[in-house]
N, C-alpha and C positions, 0 to 999 in steps of 0.2 A: 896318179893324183885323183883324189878321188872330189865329184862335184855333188855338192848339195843345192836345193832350192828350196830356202825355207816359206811359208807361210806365216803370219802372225810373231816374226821376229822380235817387235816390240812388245808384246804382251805379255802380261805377268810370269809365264811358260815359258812365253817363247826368248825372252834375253835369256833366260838362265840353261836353256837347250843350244842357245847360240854359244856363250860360252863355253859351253863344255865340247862342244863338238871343235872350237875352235883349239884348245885345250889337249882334246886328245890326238886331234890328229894336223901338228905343223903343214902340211902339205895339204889340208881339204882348203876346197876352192869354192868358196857361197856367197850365193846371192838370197838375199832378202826380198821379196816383194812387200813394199811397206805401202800404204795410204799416203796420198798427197800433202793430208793433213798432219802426218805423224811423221814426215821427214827431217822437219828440224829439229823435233825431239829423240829422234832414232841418230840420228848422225852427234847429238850430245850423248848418246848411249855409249854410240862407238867409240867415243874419242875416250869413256875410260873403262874400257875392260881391253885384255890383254891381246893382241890379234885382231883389235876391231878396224884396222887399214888394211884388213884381209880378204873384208866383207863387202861386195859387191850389192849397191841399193839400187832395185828399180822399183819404180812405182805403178802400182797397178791395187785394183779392188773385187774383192769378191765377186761382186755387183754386177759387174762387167763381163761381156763376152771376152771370154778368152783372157781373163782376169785385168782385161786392157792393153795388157805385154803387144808392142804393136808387130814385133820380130824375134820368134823365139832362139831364130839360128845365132843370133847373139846372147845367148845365154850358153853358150859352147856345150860342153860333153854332161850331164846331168846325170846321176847313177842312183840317189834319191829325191823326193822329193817328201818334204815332212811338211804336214799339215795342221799347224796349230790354231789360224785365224779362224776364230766364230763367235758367233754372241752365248756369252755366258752366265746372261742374266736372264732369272727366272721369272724378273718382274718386267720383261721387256716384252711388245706388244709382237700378238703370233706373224702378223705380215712380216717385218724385220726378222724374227727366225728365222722363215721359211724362206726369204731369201739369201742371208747369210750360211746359215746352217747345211740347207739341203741345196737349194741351185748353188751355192759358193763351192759346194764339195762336188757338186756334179761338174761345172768348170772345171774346179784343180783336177779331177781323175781323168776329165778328157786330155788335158794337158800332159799330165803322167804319162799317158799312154802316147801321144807325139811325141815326145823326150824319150821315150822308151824306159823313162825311169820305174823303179820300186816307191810306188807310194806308202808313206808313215804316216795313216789318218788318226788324229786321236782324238776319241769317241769319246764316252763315259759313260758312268753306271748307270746312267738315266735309258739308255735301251731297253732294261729291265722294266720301266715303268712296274706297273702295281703288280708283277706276275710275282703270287703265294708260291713258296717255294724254295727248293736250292737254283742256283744260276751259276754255271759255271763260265770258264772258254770256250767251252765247245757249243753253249746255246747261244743263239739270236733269236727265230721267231718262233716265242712258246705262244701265243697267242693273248699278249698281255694287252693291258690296254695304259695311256698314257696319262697321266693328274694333268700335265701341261704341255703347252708351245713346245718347251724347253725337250722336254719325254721325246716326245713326239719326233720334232725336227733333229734330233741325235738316236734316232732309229730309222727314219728316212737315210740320215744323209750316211751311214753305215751302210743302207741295204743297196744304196747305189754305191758306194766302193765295192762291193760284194757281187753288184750283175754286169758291171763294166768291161765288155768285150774285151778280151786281149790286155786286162789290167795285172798285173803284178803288186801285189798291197800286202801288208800290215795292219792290224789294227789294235789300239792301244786304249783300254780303258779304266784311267783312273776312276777314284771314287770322288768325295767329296775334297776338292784341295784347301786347306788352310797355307797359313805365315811358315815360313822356313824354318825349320829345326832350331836352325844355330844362332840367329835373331831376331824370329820373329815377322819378320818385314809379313806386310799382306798389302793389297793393293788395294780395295776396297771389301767395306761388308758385305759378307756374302755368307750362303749356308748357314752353320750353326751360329756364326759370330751376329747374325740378327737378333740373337737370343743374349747375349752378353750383357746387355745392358740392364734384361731382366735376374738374371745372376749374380749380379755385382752387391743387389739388395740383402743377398746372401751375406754378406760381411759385415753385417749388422749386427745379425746372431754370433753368439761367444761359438769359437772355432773349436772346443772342445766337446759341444754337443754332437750326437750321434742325428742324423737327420732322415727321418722317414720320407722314403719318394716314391712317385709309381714308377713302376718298370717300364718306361717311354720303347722299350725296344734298343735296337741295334742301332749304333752313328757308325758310317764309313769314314775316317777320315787319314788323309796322307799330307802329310808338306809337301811345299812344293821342291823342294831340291832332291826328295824320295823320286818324284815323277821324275823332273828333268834329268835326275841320276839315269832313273831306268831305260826311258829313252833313248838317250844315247849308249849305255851299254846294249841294247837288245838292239837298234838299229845294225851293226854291223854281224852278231849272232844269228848263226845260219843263213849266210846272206843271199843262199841261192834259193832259199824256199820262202814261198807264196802262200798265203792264206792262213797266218798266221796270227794268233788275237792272245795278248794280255791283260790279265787285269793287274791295272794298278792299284792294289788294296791293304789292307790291314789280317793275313792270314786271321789272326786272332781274334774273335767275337771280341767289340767294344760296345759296350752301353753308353747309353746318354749318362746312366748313372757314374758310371765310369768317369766319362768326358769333364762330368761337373768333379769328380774327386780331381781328377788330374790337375784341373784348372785352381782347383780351393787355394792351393796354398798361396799364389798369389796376391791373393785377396783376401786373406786372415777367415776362410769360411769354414764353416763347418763339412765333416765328411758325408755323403747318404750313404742310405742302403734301401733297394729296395723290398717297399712295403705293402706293394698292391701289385697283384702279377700283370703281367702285361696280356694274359686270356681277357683278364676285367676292364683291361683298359683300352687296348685296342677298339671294343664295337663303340665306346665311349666318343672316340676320336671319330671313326669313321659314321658314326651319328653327325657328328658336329659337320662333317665337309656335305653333307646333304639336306636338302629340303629349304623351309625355314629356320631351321637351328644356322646352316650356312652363311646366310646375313647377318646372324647376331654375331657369330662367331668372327667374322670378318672385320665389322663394326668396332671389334675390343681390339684382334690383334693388329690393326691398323693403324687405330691410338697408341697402341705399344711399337709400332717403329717396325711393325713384323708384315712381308707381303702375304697376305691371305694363302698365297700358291705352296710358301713355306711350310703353316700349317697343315696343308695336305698329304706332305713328302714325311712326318712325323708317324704317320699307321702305314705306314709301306712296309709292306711282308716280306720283302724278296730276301731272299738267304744269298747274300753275293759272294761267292768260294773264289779264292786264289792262291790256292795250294799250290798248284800246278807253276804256275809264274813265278812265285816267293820263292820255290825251290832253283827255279831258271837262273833267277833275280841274283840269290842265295851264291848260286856257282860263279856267277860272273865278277861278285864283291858286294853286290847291294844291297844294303842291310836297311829294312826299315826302322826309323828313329821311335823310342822310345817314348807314347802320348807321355807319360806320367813324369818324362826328365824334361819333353821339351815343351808340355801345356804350359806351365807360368812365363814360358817365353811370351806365348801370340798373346797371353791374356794385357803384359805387360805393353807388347805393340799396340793390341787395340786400344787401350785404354790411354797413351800417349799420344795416336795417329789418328784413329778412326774413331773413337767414340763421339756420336753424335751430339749427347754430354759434355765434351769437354771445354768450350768454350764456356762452359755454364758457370765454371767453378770458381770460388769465389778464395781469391789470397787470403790467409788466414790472417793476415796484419789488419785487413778493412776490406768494405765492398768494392771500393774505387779504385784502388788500389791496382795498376797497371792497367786501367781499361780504357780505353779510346773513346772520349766523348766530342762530337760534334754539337757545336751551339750557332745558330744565326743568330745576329742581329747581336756579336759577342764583342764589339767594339766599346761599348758605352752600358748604362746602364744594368739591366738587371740581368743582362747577360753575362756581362763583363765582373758583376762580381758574382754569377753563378761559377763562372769561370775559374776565378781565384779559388773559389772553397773548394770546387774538383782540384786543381791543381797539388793543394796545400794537401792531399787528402789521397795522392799520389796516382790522379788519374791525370792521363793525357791529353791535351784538349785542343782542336779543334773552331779556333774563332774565323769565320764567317763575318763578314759585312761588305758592305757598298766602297766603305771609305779606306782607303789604304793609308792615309797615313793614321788614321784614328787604330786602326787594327795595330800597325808597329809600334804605336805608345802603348797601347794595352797588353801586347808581349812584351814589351821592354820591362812596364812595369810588372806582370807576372813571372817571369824568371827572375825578377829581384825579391818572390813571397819567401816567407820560411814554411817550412813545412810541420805541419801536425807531427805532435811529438811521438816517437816513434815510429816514422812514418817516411817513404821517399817525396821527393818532391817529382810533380809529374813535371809534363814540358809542354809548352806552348808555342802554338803555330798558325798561321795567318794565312786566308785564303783568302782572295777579295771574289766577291761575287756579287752579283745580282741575281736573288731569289725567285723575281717577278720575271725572268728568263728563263725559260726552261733546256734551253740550249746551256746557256750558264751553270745552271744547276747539275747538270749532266756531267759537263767538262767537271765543274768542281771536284763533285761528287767520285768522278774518275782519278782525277790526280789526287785524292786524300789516300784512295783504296792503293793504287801503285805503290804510291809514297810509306804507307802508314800500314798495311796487310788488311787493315780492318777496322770497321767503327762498331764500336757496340752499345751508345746511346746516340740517339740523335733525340737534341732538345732544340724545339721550334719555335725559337723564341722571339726572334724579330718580327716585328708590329708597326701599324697604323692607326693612329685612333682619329677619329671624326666627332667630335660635340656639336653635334648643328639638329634643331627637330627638321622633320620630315616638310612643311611646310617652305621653309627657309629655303629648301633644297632644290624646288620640284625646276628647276637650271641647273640646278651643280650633279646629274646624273653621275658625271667622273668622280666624284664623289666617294661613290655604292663602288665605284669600278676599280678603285686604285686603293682603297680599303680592300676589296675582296682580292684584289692583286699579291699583296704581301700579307693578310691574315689567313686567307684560305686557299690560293691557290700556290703561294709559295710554299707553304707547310707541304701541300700536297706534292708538287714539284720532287721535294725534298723525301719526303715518305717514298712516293712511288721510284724515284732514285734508288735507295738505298733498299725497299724490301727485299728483291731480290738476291742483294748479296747476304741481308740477315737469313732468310730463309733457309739459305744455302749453307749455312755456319751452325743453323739451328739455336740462334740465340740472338736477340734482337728490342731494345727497348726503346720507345718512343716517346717524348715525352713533349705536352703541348701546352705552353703559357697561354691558358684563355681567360676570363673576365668573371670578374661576378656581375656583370653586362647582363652574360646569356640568365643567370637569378632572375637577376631584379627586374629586367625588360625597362630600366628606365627609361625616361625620357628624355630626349636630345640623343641618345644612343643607338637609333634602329639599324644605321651602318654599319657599325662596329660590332654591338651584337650578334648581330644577323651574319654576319661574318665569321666570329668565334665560334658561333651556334653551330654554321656548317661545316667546320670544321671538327668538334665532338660528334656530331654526327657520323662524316666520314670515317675520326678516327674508330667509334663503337664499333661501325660494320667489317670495317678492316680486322678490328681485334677479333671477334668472333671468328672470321677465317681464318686465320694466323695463329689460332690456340694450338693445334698441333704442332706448328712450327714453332714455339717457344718463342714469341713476335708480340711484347705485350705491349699496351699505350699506356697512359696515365697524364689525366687532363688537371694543370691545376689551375683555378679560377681566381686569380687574385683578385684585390680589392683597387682603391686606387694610390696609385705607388710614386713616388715623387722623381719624376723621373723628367727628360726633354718633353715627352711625350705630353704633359700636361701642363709644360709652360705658357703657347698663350691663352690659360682660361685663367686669367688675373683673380677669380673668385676663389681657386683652390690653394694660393699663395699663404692662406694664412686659415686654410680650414682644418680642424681638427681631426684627428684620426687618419691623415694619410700616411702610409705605410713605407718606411726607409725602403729605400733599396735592397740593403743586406736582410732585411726582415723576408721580404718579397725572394730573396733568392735563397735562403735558406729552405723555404717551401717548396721550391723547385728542386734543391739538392735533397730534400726526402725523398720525392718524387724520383730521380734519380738510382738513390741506393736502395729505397723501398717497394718499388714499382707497383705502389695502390693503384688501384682504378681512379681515382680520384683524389685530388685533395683542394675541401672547402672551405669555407670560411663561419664564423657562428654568426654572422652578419646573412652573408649568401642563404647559406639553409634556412634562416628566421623568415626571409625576405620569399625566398621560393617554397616554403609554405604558408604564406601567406597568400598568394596568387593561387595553390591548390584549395584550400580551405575557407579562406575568404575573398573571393576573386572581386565582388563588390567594390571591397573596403580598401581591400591593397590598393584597387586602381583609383580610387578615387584619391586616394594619400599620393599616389604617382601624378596624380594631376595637380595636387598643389601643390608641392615639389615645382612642377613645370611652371606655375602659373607662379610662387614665389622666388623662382631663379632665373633670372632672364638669360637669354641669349649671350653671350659670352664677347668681345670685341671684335677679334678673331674671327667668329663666326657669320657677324652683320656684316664683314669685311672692312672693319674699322684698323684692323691689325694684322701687320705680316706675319 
């Protein structure tokens, strides 16, 4: 019986090396050391692949002396031990490397060597760093130097496999691993697939043009069921010999040009050919990763979704040969997969799974169309028939309010709308909350995402207004307080809630019912205003940060709209020009499906150019306004 102790069992590699080895040999007897964190995702591993009640879990961490294992005599007879846990992100900070990377591998080799096992370390092409050149299995230190953390700490943690007293080891290094041959699957973006989303633009152009490109050089690239094939076939080959190194690669020179033909067809692109040798293009790049050219450079492909560290790995010289292995590989049955049969596979997974894009895309039936809209204050008014028009218009919604039974009338009666012709009807759903809690907000917030996977508007729509001048006031402080309670700090509440999961989705719109208040600065209104106001503030500086992350606002300022809100000011009962409801929310559903910065009114913009151009005159028409509208009933406290 033979015993394994894996490393890194759950990661991308590491299930698909567990299966196979579970696979090939009925009788092998393995333990996993998993993370604390990743036990009850590894034991839903287990329960479905074939042999996974075979698999012995302890928990323990790189991190840790002696990987935490508190007794390794209960880890019975070990004869290898395979090493796949490490950080394999290139955009991850050098501290975290160099502890996972290189002390994580100096732990497991000291381990090896107590078990008396054959350690199976698997490195990767990155040893190579920038050495100009061939590189074969038999080199390690040509004296290269490393672009990153990444280079760097998987040439460390190699050369301590390598001087480890009394060690017996392996070493295995693939290249760059992409999605599985056969479907694709990948676990997140990584390597070349950061450039995908620039690629895809390609399928713009008629697929039948010829397309001139530079000769970017050489891509290394392998699936990953190539790797975890070879692994376990080469783990048992030659089992009694030591110091042993593979490279897992692509015998056959592939270009980037290459990569992008393989991929075209997926994507209705056209084919290249290179048009600019890569002598020309090379010092090009290796310009760009130095000096001041470096920050401009970083600055664009950052915006493009790409970690600066990737563009460095693009002018790397190294000629990485695995003739040697292929031919090993070759004898034992493992045949590398075909880029050209199985590129429209990953292209097809990323663009399903992983494109950061993808949330963005919009049903071709309409905008609204299956998208999750949150609304506060969506019990009554102009919430409530925003609601409806999302609804009818086949979005999902989202109603928010204080009062629960007002919220179960307004679903009751939304699931009785019809829907826009041609069109689903979306569905409606009742959270009760209170906005001016921020505990409240949270919990909400929490149980829509559970419930629902995702929101992808949040419209801020619940309000207070105050009609009282400043004068009237100067005792009703609560006033200023319970206005900015529910106009600014519940918005806020509610935004800072949710960015992080928009952020995270890469798709995310905001949308904020404020006043033609913040215009006009009338009078009687410095509460509410001033309220609105900080709130377009807030949302501007939020959107500026958030441009990357595809996280847009859109403020719109209505006018005044017939609503509870303005029932006790008995003067607006019969004044002309106040604005329906459905008028009022229709502005808000642009808002919505069209995600302007703004949308005003020809009232508002006359009114707040007037206050820039003639600041005199506006104010003094604001004061007769004040001085021919008196105080309201309500206001003098004549009215509940």
């Amino acid at each position: 019986m033979t015993g394994y102790l894996v490393t890194g069992a759950s990661g991308f590699i590491g299930r698909r090396v567990l299966q196979r080895l579970l696979a090939a040999d009925p009788d092998a007897r393995i333990t996993a050391v998993v993370r604390s964190s990743s036990v009850p995702s590894f034991a839903t591993l287990l329960e479905s692949i074939d042999g996974g009640d075979r698999v012995i879990t302890v928990t323990g961490d790189l991190t840790e002396d002696g990987l935490g294992l508190r007794d390794i005599s209960g880890l019975g007879d070990v004869d290898h031990v395979v090493h796949l846990a490490a950080i394999y992100d290139m955009a991850a900070d050098a501290a975290s490397q160099e502890e996972a990377n290189t002390e994580g591998t100096r732990r497991v080799a000291a381990l090896s060597v107590d078990l008396g096992a054959m350690l199976h370390h698997v490195s990767s092409i990155a040893v190579s760093g920038d050495y100009d050149g061939v590189f074969t299995e038999a080199d390690f230190d040509k004296g290269q130097g490393f672009p990153t953390p990444y280079h760097r700490t998987k040439f460390e943690a190699e050369q301590i496999v390598r001087e480890t007293p009394d060690l017996r080891w392996r070493v295995y290094r693939p290249t760059a691993v992409v999605g599985d041959s056969r479907t694709g699957e990948m676990d997140k973006i990584d390597g070349p697939y950061y450039f995908f989303g620039q690629l895809a633009t390609l399928g713009m152009l008629p697929s039948f043009l010829k397309m001139p490109m530079p000769d970017l050089g050489r891509i290394e690239l392998v699936p990953v069921d190539y790797v975890a094939d070879s692994i376990v076939a080469l783990v048992d080959h030659r089992p009694a010999e030591s110091g042993l190194v593979f490279h897992l690669a692509d015998p056959t020179p592939t270009t980037i040009t290459d990569m992008v033909n393989a991929l075209a067809p997926a994507f209705d692109a056209p084919r290249g050919f290179d048009a600019v040798p890569n002598a020309l293009i090379r010092p090009v790049l290796a310009a760009g990763s130095r000096g001041p050219l470096r920050a401009a450079r970083d600055i664009v492909v950052t915006q493009l979704g790409i970690p600066p560290a990737m563009a460095d790995l693009v002018s790397l010289p190294v000629d990485f040969r695995s003739d040697e292995s292929a031919a090993t590989l070759g004898g034992l049955g493992v045949e590398l997969p075909d880029l050209c049969e199985y590129g429209p596979r990953l292209w097809r997974y990323w663009y399903d799974h992983l494109d950061l894009a993808r949330h963005r895309r919009a049903d071709a039936r309409g905008p609204l169309v299956g998208k999750n809209v949150l609304i506060t204050g969506a019990s009554a008014g102009i919430g409530r028939a925003t609601a409806r028009m999302c609804i009818t218009r086949g979005a999902n919604v989202f109603l928010v309010a204080r009062d629960s039974d007002r919220l179960a009338e307004a679903v009751a009666e939304l699931e009785a709308e019809t829907p826009a012709a041609g069109l689903p009807l979306g569905r409606a759903y009742a959270y009760q909350a209170d906005i001016t809690d921020e505990s409240s907000v949270q919990t909400v917030v929490k149980s829509i995402i559970a419930e629902h996977d995702h929101v992808d508007v949040l419209v801020n729509n619940a309000g207070r207004s105050i009609r009282r001048s400043t004068l009237n006031s100067v005792d009703r402080s609560h006033d200023y307080q319970r206005t900015m309670a529910v106009n600014y700090f519940g918005a806020v509440y509610m935004t800072l809630a949710l960015l992080p999961h928009m952020t995270a989705r890469q798709t995310g719109h905001v949308v904020n019912v404020s006043s033609i208040a913040v215009q006009s600065r009338g009078p009687r209104f410095g509460a509410y205003g001033a309220s609105k106001a900080a709130l377009e503030a807030f949302s501007a500086a939020t959107a500026a940060e958030t441009l990357s992350d595809h996280v847009t606002f859109s403020t719109v300022r209505l006018p005044l709209t017939r609503t509870r809100m303005i029932a006790p000011t008995d003067a607006y009962q019969a004044q002309h020009g106040v604005w329906s409801v459905d008028k009022a929310a229709a502005r808000v559903l642009y808002a919505i499906a069209n995600r302007p910065k703004r949308v005003n009114t020809f009232l508002g913009d006359l009114v707040d150019a007037g206050h820039h151009l003639f600041p005199r005159l506006t104010n003094r028409i604001m004061h007769q306004e004040f001085l021919m509208v008196g105080e309201s009933e309500a206001a003098l406290g004549r009215k509940s």
